[in-house]
Backbone as a chain_set.jsonl record, in Angstrom:
{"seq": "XXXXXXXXXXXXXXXXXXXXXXXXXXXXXXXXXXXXXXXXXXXXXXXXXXXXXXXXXXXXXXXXXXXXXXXXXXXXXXXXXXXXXXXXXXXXXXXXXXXXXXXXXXXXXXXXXXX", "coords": {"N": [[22.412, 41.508, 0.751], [21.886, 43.319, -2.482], [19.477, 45.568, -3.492], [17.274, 44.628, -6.273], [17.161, 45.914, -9.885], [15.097, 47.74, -11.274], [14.566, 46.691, -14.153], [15.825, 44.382, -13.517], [14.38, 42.789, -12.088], [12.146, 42.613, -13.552], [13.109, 40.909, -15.523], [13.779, 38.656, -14.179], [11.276, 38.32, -13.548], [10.072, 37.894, -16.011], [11.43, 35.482, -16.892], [10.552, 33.453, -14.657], [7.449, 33.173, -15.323], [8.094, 32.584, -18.015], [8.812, 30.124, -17.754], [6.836, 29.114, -16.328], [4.91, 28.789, -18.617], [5.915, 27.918, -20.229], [5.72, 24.869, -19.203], [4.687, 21.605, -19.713], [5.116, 22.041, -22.286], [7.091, 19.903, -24.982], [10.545, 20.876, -24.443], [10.637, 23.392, -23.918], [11.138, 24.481, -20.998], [13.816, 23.683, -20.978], [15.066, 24.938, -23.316], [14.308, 27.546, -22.321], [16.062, 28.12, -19.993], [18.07, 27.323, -21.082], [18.909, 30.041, -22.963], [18.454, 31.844, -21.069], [20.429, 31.64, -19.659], [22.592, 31.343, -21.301], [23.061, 34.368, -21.875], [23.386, 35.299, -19.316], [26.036, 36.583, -18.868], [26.207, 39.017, -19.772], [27.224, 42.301, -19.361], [25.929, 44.818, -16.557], [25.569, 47.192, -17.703], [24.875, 46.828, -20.489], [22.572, 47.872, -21.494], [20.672, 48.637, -23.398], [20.805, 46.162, -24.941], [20.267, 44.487, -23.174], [17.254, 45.294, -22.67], [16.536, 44.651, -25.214], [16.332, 41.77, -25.182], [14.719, 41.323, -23.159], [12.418, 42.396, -24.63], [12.334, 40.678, -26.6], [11.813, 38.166, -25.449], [9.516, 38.62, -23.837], [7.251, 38.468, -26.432], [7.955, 35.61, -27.176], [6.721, 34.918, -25.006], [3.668, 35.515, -25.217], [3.379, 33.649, -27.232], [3.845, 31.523, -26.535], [1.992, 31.376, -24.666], [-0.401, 31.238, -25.757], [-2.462, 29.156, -27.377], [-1.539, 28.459, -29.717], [0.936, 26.972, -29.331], [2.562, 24.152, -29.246], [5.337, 22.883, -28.446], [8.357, 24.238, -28.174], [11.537, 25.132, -29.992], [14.299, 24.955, -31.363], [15.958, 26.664, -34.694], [17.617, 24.678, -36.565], [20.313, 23.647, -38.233], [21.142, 21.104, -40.417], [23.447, 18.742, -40.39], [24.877, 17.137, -41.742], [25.216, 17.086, -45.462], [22.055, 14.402, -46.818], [22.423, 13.599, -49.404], [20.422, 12.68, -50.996], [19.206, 12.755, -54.15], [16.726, 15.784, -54.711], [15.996, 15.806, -51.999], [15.019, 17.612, -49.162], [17.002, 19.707, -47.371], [19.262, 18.85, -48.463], [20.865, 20.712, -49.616], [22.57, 22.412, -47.485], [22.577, 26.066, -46.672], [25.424, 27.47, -46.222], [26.315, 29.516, -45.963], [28.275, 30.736, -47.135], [27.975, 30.964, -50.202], [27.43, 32.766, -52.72], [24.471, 35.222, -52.83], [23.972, 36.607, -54.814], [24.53, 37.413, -58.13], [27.54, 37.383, -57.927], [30.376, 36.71, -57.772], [32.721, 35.128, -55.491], [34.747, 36.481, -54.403], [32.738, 38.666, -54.607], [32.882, 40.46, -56.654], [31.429, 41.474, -60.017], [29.889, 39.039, -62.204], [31.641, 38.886, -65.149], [30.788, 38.585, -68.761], [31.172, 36.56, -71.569], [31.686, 37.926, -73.525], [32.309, 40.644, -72.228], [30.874, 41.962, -70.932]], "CA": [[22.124, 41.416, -0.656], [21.625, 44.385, -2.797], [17.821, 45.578, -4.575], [17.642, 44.361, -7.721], [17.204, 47.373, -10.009], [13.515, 47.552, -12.055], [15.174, 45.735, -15.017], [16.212, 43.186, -12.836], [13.097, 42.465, -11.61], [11.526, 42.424, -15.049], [14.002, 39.603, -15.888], [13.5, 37.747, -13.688], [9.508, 37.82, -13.752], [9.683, 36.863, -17.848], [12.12, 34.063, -16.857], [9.385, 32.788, -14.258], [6.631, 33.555, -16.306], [8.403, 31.657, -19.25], [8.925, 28.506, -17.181], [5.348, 28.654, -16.265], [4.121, 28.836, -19.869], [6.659, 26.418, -21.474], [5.253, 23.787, -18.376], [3.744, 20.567, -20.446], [5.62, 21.909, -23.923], [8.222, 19.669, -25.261], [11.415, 21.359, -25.167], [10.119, 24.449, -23.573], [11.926, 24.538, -20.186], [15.379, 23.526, -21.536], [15.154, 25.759, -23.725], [14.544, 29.056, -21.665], [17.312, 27.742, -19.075], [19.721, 27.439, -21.909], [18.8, 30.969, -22.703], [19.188, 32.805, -20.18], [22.163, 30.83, -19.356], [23.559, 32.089, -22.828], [22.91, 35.656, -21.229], [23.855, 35.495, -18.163], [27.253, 36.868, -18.733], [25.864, 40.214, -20.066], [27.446, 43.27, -18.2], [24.477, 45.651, -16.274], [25.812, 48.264, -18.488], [24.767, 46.523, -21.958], [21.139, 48.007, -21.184], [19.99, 48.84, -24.616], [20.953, 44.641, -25.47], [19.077, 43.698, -22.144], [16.032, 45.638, -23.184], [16.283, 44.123, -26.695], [16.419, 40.833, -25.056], [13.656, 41.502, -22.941], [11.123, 42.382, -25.359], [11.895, 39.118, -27.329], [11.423, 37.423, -24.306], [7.913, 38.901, -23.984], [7.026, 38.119, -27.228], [8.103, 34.597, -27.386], [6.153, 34.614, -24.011], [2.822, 35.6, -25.94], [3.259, 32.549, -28.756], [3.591, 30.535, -26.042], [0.834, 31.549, -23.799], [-1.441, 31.436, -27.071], [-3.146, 28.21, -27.693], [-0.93, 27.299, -30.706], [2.06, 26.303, -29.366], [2.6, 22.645, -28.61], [6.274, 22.716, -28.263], [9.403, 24.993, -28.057], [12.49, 24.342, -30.036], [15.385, 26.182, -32.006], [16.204, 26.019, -35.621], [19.278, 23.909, -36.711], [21.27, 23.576, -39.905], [21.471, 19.885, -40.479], [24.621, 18.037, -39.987], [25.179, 16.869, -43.048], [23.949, 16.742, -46.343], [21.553, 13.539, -46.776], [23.002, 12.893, -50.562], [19.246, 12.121, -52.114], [18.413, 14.202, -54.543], [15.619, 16.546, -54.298], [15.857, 15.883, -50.223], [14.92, 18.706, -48.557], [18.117, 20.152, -47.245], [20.726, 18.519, -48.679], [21.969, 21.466, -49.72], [22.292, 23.322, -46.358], [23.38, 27.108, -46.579], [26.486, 27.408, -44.961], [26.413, 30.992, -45.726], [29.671, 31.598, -48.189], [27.539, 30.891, -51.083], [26.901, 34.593, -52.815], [23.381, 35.409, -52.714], [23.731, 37.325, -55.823], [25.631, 37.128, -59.188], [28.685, 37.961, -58.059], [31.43, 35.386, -57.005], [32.985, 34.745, -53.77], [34.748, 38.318, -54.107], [31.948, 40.021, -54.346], [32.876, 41.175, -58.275], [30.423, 41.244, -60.64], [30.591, 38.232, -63.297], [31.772, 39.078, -66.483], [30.079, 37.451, -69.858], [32.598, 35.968, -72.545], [31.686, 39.275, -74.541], [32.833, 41.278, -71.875], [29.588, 42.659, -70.78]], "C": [[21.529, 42.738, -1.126], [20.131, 44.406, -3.601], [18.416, 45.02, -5.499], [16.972, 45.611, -8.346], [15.363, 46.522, -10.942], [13.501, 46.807, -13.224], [15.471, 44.941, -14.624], [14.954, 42.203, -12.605], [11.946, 41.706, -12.534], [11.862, 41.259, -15.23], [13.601, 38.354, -15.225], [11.637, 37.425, -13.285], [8.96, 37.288, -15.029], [10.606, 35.677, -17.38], [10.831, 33.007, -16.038], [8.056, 32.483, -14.977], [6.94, 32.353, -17.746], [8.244, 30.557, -18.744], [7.335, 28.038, -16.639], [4.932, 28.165, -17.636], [4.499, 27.625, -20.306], [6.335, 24.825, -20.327], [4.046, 22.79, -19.502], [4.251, 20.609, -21.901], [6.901, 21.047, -24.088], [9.541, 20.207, -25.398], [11.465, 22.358, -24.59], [11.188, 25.07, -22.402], [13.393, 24.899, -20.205], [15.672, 24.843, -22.205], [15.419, 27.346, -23.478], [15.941, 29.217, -20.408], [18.621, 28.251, -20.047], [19.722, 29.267, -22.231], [19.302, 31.951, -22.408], [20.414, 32.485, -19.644], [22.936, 31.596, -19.835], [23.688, 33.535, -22.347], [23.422, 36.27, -20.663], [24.784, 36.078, -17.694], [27.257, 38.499, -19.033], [26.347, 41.289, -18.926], [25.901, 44.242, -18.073], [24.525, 46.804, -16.71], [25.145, 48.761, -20.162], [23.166, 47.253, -21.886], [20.24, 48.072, -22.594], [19.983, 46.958, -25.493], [19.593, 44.236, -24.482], [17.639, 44.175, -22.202], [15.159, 44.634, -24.56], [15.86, 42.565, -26.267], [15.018, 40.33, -24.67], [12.197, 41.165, -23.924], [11.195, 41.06, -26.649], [11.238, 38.218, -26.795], [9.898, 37.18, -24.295], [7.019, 38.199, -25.166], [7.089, 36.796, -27.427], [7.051, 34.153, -26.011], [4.471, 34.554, -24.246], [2.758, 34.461, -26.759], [3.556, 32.04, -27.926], [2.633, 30.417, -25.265], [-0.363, 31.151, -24.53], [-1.752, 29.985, -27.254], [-2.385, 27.415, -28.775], [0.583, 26.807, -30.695], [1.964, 25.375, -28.627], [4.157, 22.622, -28.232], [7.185, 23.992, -28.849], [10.741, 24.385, -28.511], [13.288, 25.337, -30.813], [15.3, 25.61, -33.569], [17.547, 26.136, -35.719], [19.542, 23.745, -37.826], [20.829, 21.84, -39.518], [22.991, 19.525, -40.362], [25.491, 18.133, -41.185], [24.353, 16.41, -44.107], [23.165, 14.698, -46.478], [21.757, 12.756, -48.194], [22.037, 12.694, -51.176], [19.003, 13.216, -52.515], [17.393, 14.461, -54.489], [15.459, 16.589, -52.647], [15.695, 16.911, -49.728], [16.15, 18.79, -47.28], [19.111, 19.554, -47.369], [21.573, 18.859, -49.142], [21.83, 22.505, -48.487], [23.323, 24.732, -46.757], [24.41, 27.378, -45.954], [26.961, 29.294, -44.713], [28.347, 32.043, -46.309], [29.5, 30.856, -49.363], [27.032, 32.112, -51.562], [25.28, 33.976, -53.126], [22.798, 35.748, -53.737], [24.64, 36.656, -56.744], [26.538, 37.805, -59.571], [29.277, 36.69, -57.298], [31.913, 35.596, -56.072], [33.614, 35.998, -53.347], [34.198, 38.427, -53.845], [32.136, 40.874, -55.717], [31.532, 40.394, -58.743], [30.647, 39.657, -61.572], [30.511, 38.68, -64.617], [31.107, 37.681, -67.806], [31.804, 37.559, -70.744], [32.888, 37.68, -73.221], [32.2, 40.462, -73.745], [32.01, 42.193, -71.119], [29.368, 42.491, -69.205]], "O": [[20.749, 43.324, -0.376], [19.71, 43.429, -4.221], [19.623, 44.859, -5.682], [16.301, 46.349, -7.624], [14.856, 45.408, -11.07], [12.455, 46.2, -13.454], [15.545, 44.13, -15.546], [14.791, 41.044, -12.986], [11.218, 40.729, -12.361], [10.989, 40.398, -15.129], [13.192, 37.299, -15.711], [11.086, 36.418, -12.841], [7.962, 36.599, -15.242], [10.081, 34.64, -17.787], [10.288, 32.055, -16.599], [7.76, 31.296, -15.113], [6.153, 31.556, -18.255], [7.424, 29.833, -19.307], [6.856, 26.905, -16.59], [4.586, 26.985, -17.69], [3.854, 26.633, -20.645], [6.761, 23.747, -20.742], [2.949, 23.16, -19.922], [4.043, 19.689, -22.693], [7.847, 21.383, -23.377], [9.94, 20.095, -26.557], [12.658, 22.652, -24.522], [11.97, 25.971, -22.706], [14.007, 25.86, -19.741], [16.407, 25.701, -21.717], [16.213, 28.122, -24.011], [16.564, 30.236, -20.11], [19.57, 29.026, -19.93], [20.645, 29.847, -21.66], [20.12, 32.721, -22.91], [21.274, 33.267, -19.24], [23.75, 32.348, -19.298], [24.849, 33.893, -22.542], [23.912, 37.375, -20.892], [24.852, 36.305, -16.486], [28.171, 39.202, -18.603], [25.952, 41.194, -17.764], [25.052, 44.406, -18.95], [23.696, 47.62, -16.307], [24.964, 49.818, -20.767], [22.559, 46.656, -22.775], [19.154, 47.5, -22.678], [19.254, 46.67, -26.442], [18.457, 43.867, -24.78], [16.795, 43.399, -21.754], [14.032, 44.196, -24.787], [15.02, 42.055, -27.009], [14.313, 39.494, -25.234], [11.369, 40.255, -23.962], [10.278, 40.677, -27.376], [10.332, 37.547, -27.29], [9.232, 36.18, -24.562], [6.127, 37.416, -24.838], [6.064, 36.476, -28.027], [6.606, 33.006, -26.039], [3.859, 33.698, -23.607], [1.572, 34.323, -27.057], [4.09, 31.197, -28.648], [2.271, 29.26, -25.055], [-1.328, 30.729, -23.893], [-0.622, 29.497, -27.273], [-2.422, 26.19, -28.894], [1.255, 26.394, -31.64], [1.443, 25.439, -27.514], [4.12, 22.021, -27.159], [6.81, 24.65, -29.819], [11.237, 23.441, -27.894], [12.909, 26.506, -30.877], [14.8, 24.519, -33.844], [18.366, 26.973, -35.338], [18.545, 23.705, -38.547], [20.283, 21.496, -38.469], [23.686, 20.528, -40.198], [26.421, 18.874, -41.504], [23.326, 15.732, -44.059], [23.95, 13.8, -46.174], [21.413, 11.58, -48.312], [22.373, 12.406, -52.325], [18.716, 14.27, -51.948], [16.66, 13.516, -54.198], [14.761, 17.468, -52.141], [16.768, 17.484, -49.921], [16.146, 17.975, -46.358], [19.971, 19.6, -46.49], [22.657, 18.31, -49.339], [20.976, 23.388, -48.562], [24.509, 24.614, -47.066], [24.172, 27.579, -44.763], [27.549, 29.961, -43.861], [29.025, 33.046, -46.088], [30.42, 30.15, -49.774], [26.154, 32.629, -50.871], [24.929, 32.851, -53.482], [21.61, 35.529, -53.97], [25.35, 35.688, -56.473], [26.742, 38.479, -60.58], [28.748, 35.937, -56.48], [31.431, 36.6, -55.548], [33.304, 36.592, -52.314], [34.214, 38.469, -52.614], [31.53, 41.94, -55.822], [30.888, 39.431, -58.328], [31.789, 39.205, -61.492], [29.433, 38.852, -65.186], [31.03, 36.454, -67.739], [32.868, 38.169, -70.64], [33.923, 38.339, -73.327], [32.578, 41.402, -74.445], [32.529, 43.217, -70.675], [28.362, 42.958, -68.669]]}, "num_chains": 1, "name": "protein.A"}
């Protein structure tokens, strides 16, 4: 079996490290599994990604080490809308709604007057 390189090493001491922390949080575990799972496929070339990844890592490793996290979880769109009005998200962004006031182009909108 070959060294693992100093980035390697790293990786795999925030993955341990994480699974310590997230021990007793709802959600916590799963979560860092799925993860690095999602990862896993990364070539040892991408280095400037696996850095980036890293120092999230860390960071999410801090807010969990910290006293105020009770649980670990992702955020999710909803499914579908819930139909009551005022409901909090029953209009979910789907993200090809313009942001601005311009239409689904991307043109500006014209007034009747032409303006």
């Amino acid at each position: 079996m070959s060294r693992h390189s100093r980035l390697q090493r790293q990786v795999l001491s925030l993955y341990r490290d994480l699974l310590r922390a997230g021990r007793g949080k709802p959600g916590a575990e799963a979560r860092v599994r799925a993860e690095f799972r999602q990862h896993a496929g990364l070539p040892r070339s991408d280095v400037l990604r696996i850095e980036y990844l890293y120092r999230r890592g860390r960071r999410q490793l801090q807010l969990l080490r910290s006293g105020h996290a009770t649980a670990m979880g992702a955020f999710v769109r909803p499914r579908a809308p819930t139909g009551e009005p005022g409901c909090v998200g029953s209009q979910p962004d789907d993200g090809d709604s313009p942001r601005n006031p311009h239409d689904s182009t991307g043109a500006p909108e014209t007034r009747p007057d032409g303006r």
